[in-house]
C-alpha positions in Angstrom: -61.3 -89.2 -43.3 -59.8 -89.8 -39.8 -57.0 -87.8 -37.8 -53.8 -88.7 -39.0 -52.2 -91.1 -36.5 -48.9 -89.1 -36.5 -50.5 -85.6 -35.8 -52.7 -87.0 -32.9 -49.2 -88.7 -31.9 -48.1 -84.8 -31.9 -50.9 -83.3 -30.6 -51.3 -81.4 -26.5 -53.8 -79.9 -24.7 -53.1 -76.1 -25.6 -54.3 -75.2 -21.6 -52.3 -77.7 -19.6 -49.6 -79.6 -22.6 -50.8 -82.9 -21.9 -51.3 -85.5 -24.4 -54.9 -85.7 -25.6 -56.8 -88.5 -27.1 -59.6 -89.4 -29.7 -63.2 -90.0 -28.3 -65.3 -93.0 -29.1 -67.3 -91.7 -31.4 -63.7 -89.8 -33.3 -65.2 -86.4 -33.5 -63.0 -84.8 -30.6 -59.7 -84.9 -28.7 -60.1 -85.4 -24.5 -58.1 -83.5 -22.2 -58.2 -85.8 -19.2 -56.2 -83.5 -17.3 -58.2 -80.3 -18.1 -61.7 -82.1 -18.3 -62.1 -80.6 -21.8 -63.2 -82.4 -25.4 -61.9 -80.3 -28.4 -64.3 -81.2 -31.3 -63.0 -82.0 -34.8 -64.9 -80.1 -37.7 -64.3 -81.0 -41.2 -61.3 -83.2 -40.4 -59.6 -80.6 -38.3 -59.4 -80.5 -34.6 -60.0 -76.9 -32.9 -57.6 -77.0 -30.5 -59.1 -73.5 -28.8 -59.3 -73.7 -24.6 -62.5 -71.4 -24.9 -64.2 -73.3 -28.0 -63.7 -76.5 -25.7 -66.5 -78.3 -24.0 -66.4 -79.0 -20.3 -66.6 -82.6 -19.3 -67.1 -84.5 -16.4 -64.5 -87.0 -15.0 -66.7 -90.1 -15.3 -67.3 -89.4 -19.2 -62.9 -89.2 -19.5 -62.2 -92.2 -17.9 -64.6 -94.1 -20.0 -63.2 -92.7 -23.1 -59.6 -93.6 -22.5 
């Protein structure tokens, strides 16, 4: 089952409140801003700054 379009409509970075969006492969939420990917377990996205993975810019601009 996918994110609901309406609660990813809803859905902010919890460190910086800007809008996140869905990676390629749909198993985390980017943070462009912040650099950060907030993985989705079991249809739920953990929307925690310190469980967050760092990214580098190049892999958020080819996500959006």
């Amino acid at each position: 089952m996918a994110i609901a379009k309406e609660l990813l409509d809803i859905l902010v970075c919890p460190q910086c409140r800007q809008k996140v969006h869905l990676n390629d492969r749909g198993d985390g939420l980017i943070c462009a801003n912040c650099l950060l990917l907030y993985e989705i377990k079991d249809d739920i996205p953990v929307m925690l700054v310190e469980k967050a993975k760092q990214l580098d810019a190049g892999s958020c601009q080819a996500s959006q």
